[in-house]
Every structure is written in structure tokens, then in C-alpha cells.
N, C-alpha and C positions, 0 to 999 in steps of 0.2 A: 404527537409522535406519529410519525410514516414511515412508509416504508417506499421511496422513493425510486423514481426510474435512474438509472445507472445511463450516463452517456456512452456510448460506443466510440471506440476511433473513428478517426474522423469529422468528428465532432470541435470547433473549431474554439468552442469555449478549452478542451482539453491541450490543445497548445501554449495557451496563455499561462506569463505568468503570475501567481495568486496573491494577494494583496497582505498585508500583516492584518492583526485583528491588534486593534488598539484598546479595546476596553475588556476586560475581563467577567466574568459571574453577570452575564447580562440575560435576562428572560431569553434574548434574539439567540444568543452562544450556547444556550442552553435547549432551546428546542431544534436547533443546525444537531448539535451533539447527538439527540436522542434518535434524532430523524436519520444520522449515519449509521450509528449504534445497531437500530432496525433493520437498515436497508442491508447493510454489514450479516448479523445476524443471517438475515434471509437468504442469502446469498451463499451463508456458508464461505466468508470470507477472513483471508488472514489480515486484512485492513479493509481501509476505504480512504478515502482524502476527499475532499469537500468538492473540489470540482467534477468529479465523479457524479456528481450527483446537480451540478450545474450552478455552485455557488464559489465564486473566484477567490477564496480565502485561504490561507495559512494553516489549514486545519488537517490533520487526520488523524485516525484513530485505528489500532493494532493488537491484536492479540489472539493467542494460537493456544487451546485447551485439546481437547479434542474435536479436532475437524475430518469429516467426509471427505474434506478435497485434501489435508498433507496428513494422512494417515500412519507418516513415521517422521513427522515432522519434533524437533524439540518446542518443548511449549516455551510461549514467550507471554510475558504478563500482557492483560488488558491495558493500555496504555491512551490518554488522551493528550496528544505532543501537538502543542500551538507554536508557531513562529520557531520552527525548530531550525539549526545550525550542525551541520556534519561536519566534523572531521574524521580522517582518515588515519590510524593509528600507523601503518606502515603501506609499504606497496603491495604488500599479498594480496591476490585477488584469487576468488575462485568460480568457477562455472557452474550453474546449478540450472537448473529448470524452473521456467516461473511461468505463471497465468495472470490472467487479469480480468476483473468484473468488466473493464471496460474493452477486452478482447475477447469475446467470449465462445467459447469450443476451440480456444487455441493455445500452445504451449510455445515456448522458446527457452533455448540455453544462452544464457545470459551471464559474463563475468559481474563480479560484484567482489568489494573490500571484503576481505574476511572479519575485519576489528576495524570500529570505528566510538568515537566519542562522538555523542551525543547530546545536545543542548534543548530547551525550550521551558514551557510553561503548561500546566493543566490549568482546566476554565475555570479554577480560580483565580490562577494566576503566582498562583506557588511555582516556585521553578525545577526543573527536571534536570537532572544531570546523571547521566549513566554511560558505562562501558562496556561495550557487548562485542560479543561475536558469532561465527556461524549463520543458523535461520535465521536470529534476532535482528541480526544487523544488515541481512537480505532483504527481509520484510520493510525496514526502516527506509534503506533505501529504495526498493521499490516505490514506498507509502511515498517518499518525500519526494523522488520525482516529478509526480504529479504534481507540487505546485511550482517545478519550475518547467510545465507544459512538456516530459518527456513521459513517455510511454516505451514498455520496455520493450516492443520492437527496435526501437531507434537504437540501442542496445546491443543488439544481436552482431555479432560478428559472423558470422554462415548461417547463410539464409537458408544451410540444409538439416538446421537444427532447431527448425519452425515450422510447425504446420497444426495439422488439425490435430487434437486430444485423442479420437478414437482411432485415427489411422496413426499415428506415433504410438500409442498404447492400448493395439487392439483386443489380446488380454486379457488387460488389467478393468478394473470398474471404476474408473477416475469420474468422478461427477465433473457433471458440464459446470463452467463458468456461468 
């Protein structure tokens, strides 16, 4: 278990998109996990996804207890979601403000589905199926972008509602990305 470097945009692996994991409860899926788990952890992150950390797979891993960085955030369980499938419950979408391990001292407003179903597997390979809304289903999409190589500037519809963490929230004590 590590605690792993985080790619930054730009980084050319984070474009790509991430490959299925075809076997489950493998030594390999199991130190990938611990080693996001950490890097997550350290980071004070509401996810992470696997190529974040420079490995092209189907992987991320989500959950919001209490964090430094979303301070009024709703908590959302620890979650480890393989080979996941969104759908989108209806057209609501809503604007919220996001960050990123792999953008880091930066924020944007970002629309996002407000309800979405959920599909995948944990690395055992038992399957996930849940219906969420709000942060939970912010966070999810976020996470799951990443493996299809979007980052959520791409995102943004006004580039005037992007910039740096401490000049948008000069303030407030938002921890750095």
C-alpha cells in the first residue's frame, strides 16, 4: 500500500479511455485499491479513479464522512465501484462547484444530473446497484468521468466560474487540492 503521485491535467494517460477489469479479488485489484484508498485518504479526497494515479482501468473508489475539503458536504458511503454504468434518472441537472486531485488549487461550476442509477461491482465482484441523488451522484459522476478521459473543466460552461481556490474563496479556508 502507497500513497501514490496524482496525475495533473494534462497528462495524456488522463484522456484515455479506461479499460474494464475482467477478473475480480485478484492480489493485482487488491493492492490498485489500497494504493487509491491511501493516495485518496491523503489527499483529503471525495474520490479518486484509477487513472489519476496512472493506471488505465475501470476503477474508482468514493466516499465523503467528514472532510476538510466539502465541510457541508452530505456524507456519501465509502464505495469501491468497478465497471460502473450511469444512467440518468430524468433531465434535472444542477450547478454545483467541484475540485479535483488532478486539478489542483482550482475550482469550477459544473452542471451535473441531480439522480442517477447506478450500476457496477466491488473487487469481489458482487454487484452494486443503487439510486442516489444530490453530492452523491455529483461525486459519482465526477469519479466516473475519469474513465471515460473527461475532466471536469471540459465541463464548465463559463469560464467565469473557474479559477484559482483562494482568489474565488478568499475568506473562506478551503484546503488546497
Amino acid at each position: 500500500m502507497a500513497n501514490k503521485t496524482v496525475l495533473r491535467m494534462g497528462d495524456a494517460l488522463l484522456l484515455e479511455q479506461a479499460k474494464p477489469i475482467l477478473q475480480f479479488n485478484t492480489p493485482e485489484l487488491h493492492t490498485l485499491l489500497a494504493d487509491m484508498s491511501e493516495t485518496m485518504a491523503y489527499m483529503d479526497g471525495a474520490g479518486i479513479a484509477a487513472p489519476q494515479i496512472g493506471v488505465s482501468l475501470q476503477v474508482v473508489i468514493f466516499g465523503v464522512g467528514s472532510n476538510p475539503r466539502y465541510p457541508d458536504a452530505e456524507q456519501v458511503p465509502y464505495t469501491v465501484l468497478i465497471n460502473p454504468t450511469l444512467n440518468f434518472i430524468d433531465d434535472a441537472m444542477e450547478d454545483g462547484w467541484e475540485g479535483c486531485l488532478s486539478v489542483p488549487g482550482m475550482r469550477g461550476v459544473v452542471p451535473r444530473y441531480t439522480r442517477l442509477h447506478y450500476t457496477g461491482f466491488d473487487q469481489f465482484g458482487a454487484p452494486i446497484d443503487r439510486l442516489v441523488s444530490g453530492f452523491h451522484a455529483r461525486v459519482v459522476q465526477h469519479e466516473c468521468d475519469h474513465l471515460i478521459g473527461v475532466l471536469y473543466p471540459m465541463r464548465i460552461k463559463n469560464l467565469k466560474d473557474f479559477g484559482y481556490t483562494d482568489v474565488l474563496f478568499p475568506n473562506q479556508d478551503i484546503q488546497e487540492d
